[in-house]
TILO-934526 format. One record per residue (C-alpha): residue number from 1; residue in three letters; x, y, z. Coordinates in pm, whole numbers. Each point is the difference from the previous one (the first is absolute). Layout:
# TILO-934526
     n   res       px       py       pz
   NUM   ALA        X        Y        Z
...
# end
This chain:
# TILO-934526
     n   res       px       py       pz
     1   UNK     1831    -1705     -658
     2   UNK     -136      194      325
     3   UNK      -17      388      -60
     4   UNK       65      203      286
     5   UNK     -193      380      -32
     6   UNK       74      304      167
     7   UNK     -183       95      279
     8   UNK     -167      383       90
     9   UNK      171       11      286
    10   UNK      363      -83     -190
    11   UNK     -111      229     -262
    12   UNK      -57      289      248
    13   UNK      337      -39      170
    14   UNK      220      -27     -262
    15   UNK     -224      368     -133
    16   UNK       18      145      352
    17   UNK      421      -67      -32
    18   UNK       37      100     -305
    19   UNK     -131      380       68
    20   UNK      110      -70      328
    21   UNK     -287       82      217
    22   UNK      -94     -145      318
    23   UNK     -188     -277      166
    24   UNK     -296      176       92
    25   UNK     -149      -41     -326
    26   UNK       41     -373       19
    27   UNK     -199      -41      290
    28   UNK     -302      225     -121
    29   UNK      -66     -231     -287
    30   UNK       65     -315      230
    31   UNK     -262       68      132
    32   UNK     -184      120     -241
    33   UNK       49     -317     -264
    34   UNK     -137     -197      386
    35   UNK     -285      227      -37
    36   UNK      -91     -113     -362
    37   UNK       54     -360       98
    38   UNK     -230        5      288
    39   UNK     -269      147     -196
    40   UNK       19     -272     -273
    41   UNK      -25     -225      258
    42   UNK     -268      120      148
    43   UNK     -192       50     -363
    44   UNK       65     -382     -113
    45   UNK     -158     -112      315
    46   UNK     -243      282      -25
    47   UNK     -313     -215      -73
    48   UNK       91     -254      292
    49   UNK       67      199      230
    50   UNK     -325      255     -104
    51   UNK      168      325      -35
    52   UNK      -92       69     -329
    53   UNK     -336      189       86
    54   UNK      -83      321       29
    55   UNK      101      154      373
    56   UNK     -300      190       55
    57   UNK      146      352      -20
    58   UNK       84      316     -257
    59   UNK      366      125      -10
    60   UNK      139      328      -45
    61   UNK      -27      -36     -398
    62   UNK     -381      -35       54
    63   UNK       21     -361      -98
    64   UNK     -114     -327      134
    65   UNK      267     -176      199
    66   UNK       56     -336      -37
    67   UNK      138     -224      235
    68   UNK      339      -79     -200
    69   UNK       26      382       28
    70   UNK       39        2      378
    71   UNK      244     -256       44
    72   UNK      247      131     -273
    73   UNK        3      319      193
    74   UNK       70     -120      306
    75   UNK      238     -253     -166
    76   UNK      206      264     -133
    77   UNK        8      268      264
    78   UNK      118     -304      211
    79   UNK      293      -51     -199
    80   UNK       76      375      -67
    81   UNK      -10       45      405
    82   UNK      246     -211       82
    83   UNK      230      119     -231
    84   UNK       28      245      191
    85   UNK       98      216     -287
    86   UNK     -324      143      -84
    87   UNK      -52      355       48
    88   UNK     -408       14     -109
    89   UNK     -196     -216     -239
    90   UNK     -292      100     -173
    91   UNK     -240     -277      -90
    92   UNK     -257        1     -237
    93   UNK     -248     -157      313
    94   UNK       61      219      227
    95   UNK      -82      370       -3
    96   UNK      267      231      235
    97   UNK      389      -75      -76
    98   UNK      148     -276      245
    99   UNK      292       78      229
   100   UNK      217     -256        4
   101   UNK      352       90       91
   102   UNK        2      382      -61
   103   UNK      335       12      200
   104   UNK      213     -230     -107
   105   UNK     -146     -106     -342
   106   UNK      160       97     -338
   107   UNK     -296      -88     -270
   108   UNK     -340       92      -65
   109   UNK     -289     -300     -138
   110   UNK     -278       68     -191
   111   UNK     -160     -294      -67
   112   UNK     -290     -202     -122
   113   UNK      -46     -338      183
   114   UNK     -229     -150     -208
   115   UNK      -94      177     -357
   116   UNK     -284     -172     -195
   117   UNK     -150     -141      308
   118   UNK     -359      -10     -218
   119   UNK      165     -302     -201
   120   UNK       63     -145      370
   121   UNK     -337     -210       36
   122   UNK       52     -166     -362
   123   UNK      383     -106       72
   124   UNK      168      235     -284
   125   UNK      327      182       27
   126   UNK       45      260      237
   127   UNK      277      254       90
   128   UNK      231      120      288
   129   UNK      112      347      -81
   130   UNK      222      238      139
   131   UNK      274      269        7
   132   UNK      293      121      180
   133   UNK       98      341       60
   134   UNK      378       90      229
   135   UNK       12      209      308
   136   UNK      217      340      -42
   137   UNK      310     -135      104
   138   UNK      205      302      -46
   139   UNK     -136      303      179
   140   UNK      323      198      -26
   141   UNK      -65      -33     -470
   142   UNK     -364       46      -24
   143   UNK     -176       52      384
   144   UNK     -172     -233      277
   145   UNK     -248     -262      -92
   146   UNK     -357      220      -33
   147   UNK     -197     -321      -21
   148   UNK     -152       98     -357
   149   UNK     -183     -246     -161
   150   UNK      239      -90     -305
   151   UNK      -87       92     -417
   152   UNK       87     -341     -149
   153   UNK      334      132     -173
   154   UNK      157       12      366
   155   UNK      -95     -393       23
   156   UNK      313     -216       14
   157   UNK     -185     -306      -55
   158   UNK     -338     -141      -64
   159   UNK     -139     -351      -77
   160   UNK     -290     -286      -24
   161   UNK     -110     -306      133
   162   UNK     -277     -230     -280
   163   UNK     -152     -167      246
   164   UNK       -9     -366      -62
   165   UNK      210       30     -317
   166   UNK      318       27      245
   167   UNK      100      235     -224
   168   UNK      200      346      151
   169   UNK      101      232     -176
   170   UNK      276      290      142
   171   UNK       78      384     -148
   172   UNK      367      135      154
   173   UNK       38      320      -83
   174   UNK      263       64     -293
   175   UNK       59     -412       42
   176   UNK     -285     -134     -202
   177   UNK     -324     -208        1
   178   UNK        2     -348      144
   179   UNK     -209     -293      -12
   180   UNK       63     -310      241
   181   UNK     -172     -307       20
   182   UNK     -134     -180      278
   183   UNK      169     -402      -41
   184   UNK     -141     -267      188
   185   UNK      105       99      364
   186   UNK     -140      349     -110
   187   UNK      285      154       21
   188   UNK       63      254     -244
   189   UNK      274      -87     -271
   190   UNK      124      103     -366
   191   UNK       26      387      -61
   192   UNK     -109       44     -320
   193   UNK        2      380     -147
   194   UNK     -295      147      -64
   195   UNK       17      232     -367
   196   UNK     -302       93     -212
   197   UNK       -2     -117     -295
   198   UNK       87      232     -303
   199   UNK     -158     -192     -221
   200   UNK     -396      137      -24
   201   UNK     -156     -338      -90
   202   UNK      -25     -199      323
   203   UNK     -105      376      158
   204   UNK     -348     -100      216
   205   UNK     -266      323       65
   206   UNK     -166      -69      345
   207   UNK     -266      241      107
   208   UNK     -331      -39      186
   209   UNK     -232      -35     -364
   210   UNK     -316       42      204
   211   UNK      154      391       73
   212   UNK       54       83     -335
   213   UNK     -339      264      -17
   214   UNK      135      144      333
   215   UNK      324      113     -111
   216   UNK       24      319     -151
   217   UNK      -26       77     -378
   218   UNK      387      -20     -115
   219   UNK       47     -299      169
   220   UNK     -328     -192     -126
   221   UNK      163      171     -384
   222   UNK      321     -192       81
   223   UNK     -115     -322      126
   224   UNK     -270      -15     -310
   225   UNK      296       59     -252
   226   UNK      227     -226      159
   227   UNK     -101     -271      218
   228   UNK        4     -263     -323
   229   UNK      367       87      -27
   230   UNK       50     -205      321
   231   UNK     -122     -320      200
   232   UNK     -228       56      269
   233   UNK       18     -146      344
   234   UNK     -174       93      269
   235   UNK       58     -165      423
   236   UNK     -117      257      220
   237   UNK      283       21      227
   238   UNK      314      242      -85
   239   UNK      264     -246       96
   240   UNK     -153     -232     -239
   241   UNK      -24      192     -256
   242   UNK      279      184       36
   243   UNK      195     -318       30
   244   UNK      -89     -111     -393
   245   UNK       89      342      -87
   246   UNK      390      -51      159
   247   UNK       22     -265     -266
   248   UNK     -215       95     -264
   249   UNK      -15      350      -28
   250   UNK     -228      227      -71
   251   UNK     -228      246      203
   252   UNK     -217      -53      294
   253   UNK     -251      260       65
   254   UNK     -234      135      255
   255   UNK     -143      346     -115
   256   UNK     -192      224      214
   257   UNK     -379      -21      -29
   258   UNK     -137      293      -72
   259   UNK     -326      -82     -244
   260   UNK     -162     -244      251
   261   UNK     -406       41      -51
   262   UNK       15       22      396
   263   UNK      156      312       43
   264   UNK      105     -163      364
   265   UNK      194     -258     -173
   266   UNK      236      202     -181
   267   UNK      354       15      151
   268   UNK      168      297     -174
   269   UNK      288      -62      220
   270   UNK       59     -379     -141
   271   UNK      -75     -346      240
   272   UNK      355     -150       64
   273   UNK      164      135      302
   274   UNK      303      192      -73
   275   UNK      287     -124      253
   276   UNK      -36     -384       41
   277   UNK     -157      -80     -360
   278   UNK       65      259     -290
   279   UNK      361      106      105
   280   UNK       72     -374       92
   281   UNK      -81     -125     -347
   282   UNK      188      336     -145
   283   UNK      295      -38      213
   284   UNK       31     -338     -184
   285   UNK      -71       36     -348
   286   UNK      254      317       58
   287   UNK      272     -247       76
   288   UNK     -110     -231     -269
   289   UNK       56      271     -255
   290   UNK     -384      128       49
   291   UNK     -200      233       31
   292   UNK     -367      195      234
   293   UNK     -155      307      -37
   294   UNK     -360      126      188
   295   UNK     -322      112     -163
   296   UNK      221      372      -69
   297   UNK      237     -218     -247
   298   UNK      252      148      315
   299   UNK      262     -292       92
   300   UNK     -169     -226      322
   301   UNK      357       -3      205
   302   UNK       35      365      -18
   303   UNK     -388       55      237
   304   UNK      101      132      348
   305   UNK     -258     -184      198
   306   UNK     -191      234      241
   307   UNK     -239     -302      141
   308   UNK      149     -345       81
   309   UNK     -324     -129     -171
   310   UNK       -2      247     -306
   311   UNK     -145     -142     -315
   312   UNK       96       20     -338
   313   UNK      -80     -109     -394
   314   UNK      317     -247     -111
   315   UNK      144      -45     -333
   316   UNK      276     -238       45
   317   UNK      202     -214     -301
   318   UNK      208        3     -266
   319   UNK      169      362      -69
   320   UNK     -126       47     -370
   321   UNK     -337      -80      110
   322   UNK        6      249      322
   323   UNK      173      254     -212
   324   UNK     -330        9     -237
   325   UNK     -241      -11      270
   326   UNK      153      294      154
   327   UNK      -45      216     -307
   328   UNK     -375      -99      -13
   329   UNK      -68      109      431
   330   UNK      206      320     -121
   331   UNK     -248       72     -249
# end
Protein backbone atom coordinates (compact mmCIF):
# COMPACT_ATOMS: atom_id res chain seq x y z
CA UNK A 1 0.00 0.00 0.00
CA UNK A 2 1.55 3.56 -1.07
CA UNK A 3 2.13 5.86 2.06
CA UNK A 4 1.70 9.36 1.49
CA UNK A 5 4.02 11.68 4.22
CA UNK A 6 3.61 15.07 5.21
CA UNK A 7 5.52 17.56 3.74
CA UNK A 8 7.60 20.78 5.65
CA UNK A 9 5.90 22.99 3.82
CA UNK A 10 2.21 21.35 4.86
CA UNK A 11 3.55 21.04 8.25
CA UNK A 12 4.43 24.79 8.45
CA UNK A 13 1.03 25.96 7.21
CA UNK A 14 -1.19 24.09 9.06
CA UNK A 15 1.43 25.60 12.41
CA UNK A 16 1.41 29.11 10.92
CA UNK A 17 -2.85 28.73 11.00
CA UNK A 18 -3.12 27.32 13.90
CA UNK A 19 -1.41 30.39 15.97
CA UNK A 20 -2.58 32.28 13.22
CA UNK A 21 0.36 34.17 12.04
CA UNK A 22 1.15 35.31 8.69
CA UNK A 23 2.73 34.36 5.44
CA UNK A 24 5.85 36.03 5.79
CA UNK A 25 7.29 33.35 7.71
CA UNK A 26 6.49 30.87 5.00
CA UNK A 27 8.43 32.46 2.51
CA UNK A 28 11.66 32.98 4.72
CA UNK A 29 12.07 29.28 5.10
CA UNK A 30 11.10 28.71 1.31
CA UNK A 31 13.78 29.92 0.65
CA UNK A 32 15.74 28.94 3.07
CA UNK A 33 14.91 24.88 2.77
CA UNK A 34 16.06 26.09 -1.45
CA UNK A 35 19.14 27.23 0.19
CA UNK A 36 19.93 23.81 1.91
CA UNK A 37 19.00 22.00 -1.26
CA UNK A 38 21.30 23.88 -3.45
CA UNK A 39 24.13 23.34 -1.23
CA UNK A 40 23.65 19.51 -1.16
CA UNK A 41 23.66 19.71 -4.59
CA UNK A 42 26.46 21.40 -5.01
CA UNK A 43 28.42 19.06 -2.21
CA UNK A 44 27.37 15.60 -4.03
CA UNK A 45 28.83 16.90 -7.17
CA UNK A 46 31.53 18.54 -5.20
CA UNK A 47 34.43 16.28 -6.41
CA UNK A 48 33.25 16.59 -10.20
CA UNK A 49 32.79 19.66 -10.40
CA UNK A 50 36.30 20.50 -8.12
CA UNK A 51 34.96 22.68 -5.48
CA UNK A 52 35.96 20.79 -2.72
CA UNK A 53 39.49 22.48 -2.27
CA UNK A 54 40.66 24.90 -0.29
CA UNK A 55 39.82 28.68 -1.80
CA UNK A 56 43.00 30.19 -1.09
CA UNK A 57 41.92 32.65 1.62
CA UNK A 58 41.42 33.15 5.72
CA UNK A 59 37.92 34.24 6.94
CA UNK A 60 36.87 36.35 9.65
CA UNK A 61 37.11 33.28 12.21
CA UNK A 62 40.86 33.13 11.29
CA UNK A 63 40.27 29.89 9.49
CA UNK A 64 41.06 28.44 6.17
CA UNK A 65 38.21 28.78 3.72
CA UNK A 66 37.30 26.19 1.68
CA UNK A 67 35.70 26.35 -1.46
CA UNK A 68 32.24 24.65 -0.33
CA UNK A 69 32.38 27.57 2.15
CA UNK A 70 31.99 30.26 -0.50
CA UNK A 71 29.31 28.94 -2.41
CA UNK A 72 26.98 28.14 0.63
CA UNK A 73 27.29 31.76 1.48
CA UNK A 74 26.47 33.11 -1.48
CA UNK A 75 23.84 30.33 -1.89
CA UNK A 76 22.07 31.43 1.05
CA UNK A 77 22.27 35.18 1.06
CA UNK A 78 20.77 34.60 -2.49
CA UNK A 79 17.81 33.06 -1.21
CA UNK A 80 17.45 35.30 1.94
CA UNK A 81 17.60 38.46 -0.64
CA UNK A 82 14.93 37.72 -2.51
CA UNK A 83 12.76 37.12 0.13
CA UNK A 84 12.75 40.21 0.51
CA UNK A 85 11.99 39.81 4.13
CA UNK A 86 15.37 39.98 5.48
CA UNK A 87 16.26 42.80 7.58
CA UNK A 88 20.33 41.83 8.16
CA UNK A 89 22.05 38.47 8.21
CA UNK A 90 25.06 37.75 9.92
CA UNK A 91 27.16 34.97 8.45
CA UNK A 92 29.72 33.12 9.95
CA UNK A 93 32.01 34.02 6.44
CA UNK A 94 31.64 37.20 6.40
CA UNK A 95 32.84 39.74 8.94
CA UNK A 96 30.44 43.23 9.08
CA UNK A 97 26.49 42.46 9.39
CA UNK A 98 24.73 42.33 5.82
CA UNK A 99 21.90 44.72 4.95
CA UNK A 100 19.47 43.10 3.30
CA UNK A 101 16.07 44.64 3.54
CA UNK A 102 16.46 46.91 6.64
CA UNK A 103 13.14 48.65 5.54
CA UNK A 104 10.77 46.43 4.86
CA UNK A 105 12.12 43.17 6.45
CA UNK A 106 10.63 41.61 9.65
CA UNK A 107 13.47 38.87 10.75
CA UNK A 108 16.96 38.81 11.60
CA UNK A 109 19.51 35.50 10.27
CA UNK A 110 22.35 34.43 11.90
CA UNK A 111 23.63 31.75 10.21
CA UNK A 112 26.30 29.25 9.45
CA UNK A 113 26.40 28.10 5.76
CA UNK A 114 28.52 25.41 6.02
CA UNK A 115 29.64 24.08 9.73
CA UNK A 116 32.28 21.29 9.72
CA UNK A 117 33.62 22.34 6.42
CA UNK A 118 37.18 20.47 7.64
CA UNK A 119 35.22 17.04 7.09
CA UNK A 120 34.45 18.66 3.49
CA UNK A 121 37.57 17.17 1.52
CA UNK A 122 36.88 13.49 2.97
CA UNK A 123 32.96 13.54 2.00
CA UNK A 124 31.54 13.33 5.79
CA UNK A 125 28.48 15.06 7.11
CA UNK A 126 28.31 18.60 7.27
CA UNK A 127 25.82 21.24 8.60
CA UNK A 128 23.65 24.28 7.57
CA UNK A 129 22.90 26.25 10.65
CA UNK A 130 20.94 29.09 11.49
CA UNK A 131 18.50 31.24 13.51
CA UNK A 132 15.72 33.59 13.29
CA UNK A 133 15.11 36.50 15.32
CA UNK A 134 11.44 39.02 14.59
CA UNK A 135 11.55 42.68 13.86
CA UNK A 136 9.75 44.95 16.69
CA UNK A 137 6.52 44.96 15.24
CA UNK A 138 4.80 46.93 17.83
CA UNK A 139 6.47 50.24 18.57
CA UNK A 140 3.47 51.69 20.37
CA UNK A 141 4.08 48.12 23.44
CA UNK A 142 7.75 48.00 23.67
CA UNK A 143 9.55 50.93 21.16
CA UNK A 144 11.02 51.09 17.44
CA UNK A 145 13.21 48.40 16.08
CA UNK A 146 16.99 49.46 17.58
CA UNK A 147 18.61 46.90 15.35
CA UNK A 148 20.22 44.96 18.46
CA UNK A 149 21.79 41.96 17.75
CA UNK A 150 19.31 39.36 19.48
CA UNK A 151 20.28 37.02 23.03
CA UNK A 152 19.04 33.63 21.77
CA UNK A 153 15.86 33.60 24.17
CA UNK A 154 14.32 36.36 21.77
CA UNK A 155 14.85 33.67 18.80
CA UNK A 156 11.51 32.47 17.42
CA UNK A 157 13.02 29.78 15.53
CA UNK A 158 16.24 28.08 14.75
CA UNK A 159 17.25 24.95 12.75
CA UNK A 160 19.83 22.54 10.72
CA UNK A 161 20.60 21.22 7.56
CA UNK A 162 23.12 17.41 7.74
CA UNK A 163 24.44 17.84 4.70
CA UNK A 164 24.15 14.81 2.59
CA UNK A 165 22.09 12.96 5.20
CA UNK A 166 18.96 15.11 3.89
CA UNK A 167 18.22 15.28 7.20
CA UNK A 168 16.59 18.93 8.68
CA UNK A 169 15.83 19.43 11.63
CA UNK A 170 13.39 22.68 12.85
CA UNK A 171 13.03 24.42 16.64
CA UNK A 172 9.52 26.73 16.76
CA UNK A 173 9.47 28.45 19.61
CA UNK A 174 6.92 27.04 22.34
CA UNK A 175 5.90 24.46 19.21
CA UNK A 176 8.60 21.88 19.50
CA UNK A 177 11.60 20.17 17.80
CA UNK A 178 11.21 18.71 14.35
CA UNK A 179 12.99 16.40 12.23
CA UNK A 180 12.03 15.94 8.40
CA UNK A 181 13.41 13.78 5.98
CA UNK A 182 14.56 14.35 2.65
CA UNK A 183 12.45 11.35 0.27
CA UNK A 184 13.57 10.67 -3.05
CA UNK A 185 12.63 14.00 -4.87
CA UNK A 186 14.40 15.60 -1.75
CA UNK A 187 11.72 17.05 -0.62
CA UNK A 188 11.37 17.18 2.95
CA UNK A 189 8.55 14.87 4.46
CA UNK A 190 7.42 13.12 7.88
CA UNK A 191 7.58 15.46 11.04
CA UNK A 192 8.70 13.45 13.55
CA UNK A 193 9.09 15.10 17.25
CA UNK A 194 12.17 15.47 18.51
CA UNK A 195 12.25 14.56 22.76
CA UNK A 196 15.35 13.50 24.69
CA UNK A 197 15.25 10.60 25.97
CA UNK A 198 14.63 10.18 29.82
CA UNK A 199 16.00 7.16 29.94
CA UNK A 200 20.07 7.66 30.77
CA UNK A 201 21.27 4.52 28.94
CA UNK A 202 21.31 5.35 25.23
CA UNK A 203 22.75 9.04 26.65
CA UNK A 204 26.10 9.59 24.15
CA UNK A 205 29.09 12.13 25.74
CA UNK A 206 30.67 13.94 22.68
CA UNK A 207 33.57 16.20 23.41
CA UNK A 208 36.82 16.98 21.56
CA UNK A 209 39.09 14.01 23.74
CA UNK A 210 42.28 15.49 22.35
CA UNK A 211 41.15 18.89 24.67
CA UNK A 212 40.71 17.17 27.68
CA UNK A 213 44.36 18.66 29.40
CA UNK A 214 43.17 22.12 28.12
CA UNK A 215 40.06 22.39 29.94
CA UNK A 216 40.16 23.61 33.27
CA UNK A 217 40.51 21.48 36.48
CA UNK A 218 36.63 20.82 37.44
CA UNK A 219 35.84 19.92 34.18
CA UNK A 220 38.91 17.44 33.50
CA UNK A 221 37.47 16.08 37.55
CA UNK A 222 34.07 15.52 35.88
CA UNK A 223 34.87 14.03 32.64
CA UNK A 224 37.55 11.56 34.54
CA UNK A 225 34.66 10.42 36.97
CA UNK A 226 32.16 10.11 34.43
CA UNK A 227 32.89 9.65 30.91
CA UNK A 228 32.57 5.52 31.38
CA UNK A 229 29.01 6.22 32.44
CA UNK A 230 28.30 7.07 28.77
CA UNK A 231 29.17 6.11 25.02
CA UNK A 232 31.50 8.21 23.32
CA UNK A 233 31.17 9.61 19.87
CA UNK A 234 33.00 12.03 18.47
CA UNK A 235 32.25 13.88 14.35
CA UNK A 236 33.68 17.15 14.49
CA UNK A 237 30.88 19.11 13.23
CA UNK A 238 28.02 20.46 15.75
CA UNK A 239 25.14 19.59 13.55
CA UNK A 240 26.42 16.15 13.52
CA UNK A 241 26.86 15.69 16.66
CA UNK A 242 24.28 17.47 17.90
CA UNK A 243 22.00 15.56 15.61
CA UNK A 244 22.77 11.95 17.57
CA UNK A 245 22.25 13.83 20.64
CA UNK A 246 18.31 14.88 19.44
CA UNK A 247 17.81 11.15 19.50
CA UNK A 248 20.05 9.82 21.89
CA UNK A 249 20.57 12.09 24.52
CA UNK A 250 23.07 13.02 26.44
CA UNK A 251 25.60 16.02 26.55
CA UNK A 252 27.71 17.54 23.92
CA UNK A 253 30.47 19.65 25.08
CA UNK A 254 32.94 22.22 24.04
CA UNK A 255 34.73 23.76 27.17
CA UNK A 256 36.88 26.70 27.06
CA UNK A 257 40.63 26.06 26.84
CA UNK A 258 42.30 27.54 29.30
CA UNK A 259 45.45 24.99 30.22
CA UNK A 260 46.81 24.90 26.61
CA UNK A 261 50.88 24.53 26.96
CA UNK A 262 50.76 27.48 24.30
CA UNK A 263 49.54 30.11 26.29
CA UNK A 264 48.32 31.59 22.64
CA UNK A 265 46.12 28.69 22.21
CA UNK A 266 43.99 29.03 25.09
CA UNK A 267 40.48 30.46 24.37
CA UNK A 268 39.13 31.48 27.81
CA UNK A 269 36.20 32.79 26.03
CA UNK A 270 35.21 29.16 24.43
CA UNK A 271 35.59 28.34 20.25
CA UNK A 272 31.91 28.00 19.01
CA UNK A 273 30.41 31.20 17.92
CA UNK A 274 27.61 32.26 20.01
CA UNK A 275 24.62 33.38 17.56
CA UNK A 276 24.57 30.92 14.55
CA UNK A 277 26.05 27.71 16.45
CA UNK A 278 25.67 27.56 20.37
CA UNK A 279 22.20 29.32 20.62
CA UNK A 280 21.09 27.37 17.41
CA UNK A 281 21.76 23.99 18.95
CA UNK A 282 20.25 25.49 22.47
CA UNK A 283 17.27 26.94 20.91
CA UNK A 284 16.60 23.27 19.88
CA UNK A 285 17.35 21.04 22.56
CA UNK A 286 15.16 23.87 24.54
CA UNK A 287 12.20 22.86 22.48
CA UNK A 288 13.04 19.26 22.70
CA UNK A 289 12.77 19.43 26.45
CA UNK A 290 16.72 20.39 26.71
CA UNK A 291 18.96 22.11 27.97
CA UNK A 292 22.82 24.86 27.39
CA UNK A 293 24.68 26.65 29.68
CA UNK A 294 28.40 28.60 28.95
CA UNK A 295 31.72 28.01 30.66
CA UNK A 296 29.91 30.32 33.91
CA UNK A 297 27.32 27.22 34.33
CA UNK A 298 24.97 30.67 33.30
CA UNK A 299 22.06 29.44 30.80
CA UNK A 300 23.50 29.98 26.81
CA UNK A 301 19.95 31.66 25.59
CA UNK A 302 19.99 34.15 28.29
CA UNK A 303 23.90 35.91 26.70
CA UNK A 304 23.04 39.36 25.21
CA UNK A 305 25.41 39.26 22.33
CA UNK A 306 27.55 42.46 22.11
CA UNK A 307 29.62 41.13 18.82
CA UNK A 308 27.76 39.37 15.94
CA UNK A 309 30.86 37.01 16.02
CA UNK A 310 31.13 36.61 19.92
CA UNK A 311 32.42 33.29 21.07
CA UNK A 312 31.49 31.13 23.69
CA UNK A 313 32.17 27.54 25.67
CA UNK A 314 28.76 25.24 24.97
CA UNK A 315 27.28 22.69 27.14
CA UNK A 316 24.28 21.53 25.36
CA UNK A 317 22.05 18.05 26.16
CA UNK A 318 19.98 16.37 28.23
CA UNK A 319 18.68 18.58 31.37
CA UNK A 320 19.99 16.22 34.25
CA UNK A 321 23.25 16.17 32.65
CA UNK A 322 23.45 20.20 32.10
CA UNK A 323 22.01 20.64 35.51
CA UNK A 324 25.30 18.79 37.02
CA UNK A 325 27.68 20.42 34.84
CA UNK A 326 26.47 23.70 35.90
CA UNK A 327 27.14 23.04 39.57
CA UNK A 328 30.77 21.97 38.70
CA UNK A 329 31.56 25.71 36.34
CA UNK A 330 29.85 27.29 39.59
CA UNK A 331 32.39 25.86 41.67
Amino acid sequence: MIEFEQTFRNFLLRHQEKYNRTYHFLILMDAIITAAQRIELYYRTGALQENLGVAGSINVQGEEVMKMDEIAHKIVIHYLQSTERVIQAVSEEVDGILDLNKEGGRYFIYFDPLDGSSNVAHGLPVGFMFGIAKRQLDPNLQGPEDFHLRAGIEYIAAGMFVIPTGMFTLALRDAGCWRFHADETNTYVKPVRMKLPENSKSWELAFNAANTYTFKDSVQKWIAENEKKFTFRYLGALAGDFHRLLSNGGMFMYPAIVNHPDPKKNRPQGKLRLMYEANVAAFMCKEAGGDAVDETGSPLLEIKPEKHHQRTALYVGSKPLIDEISKVLKG
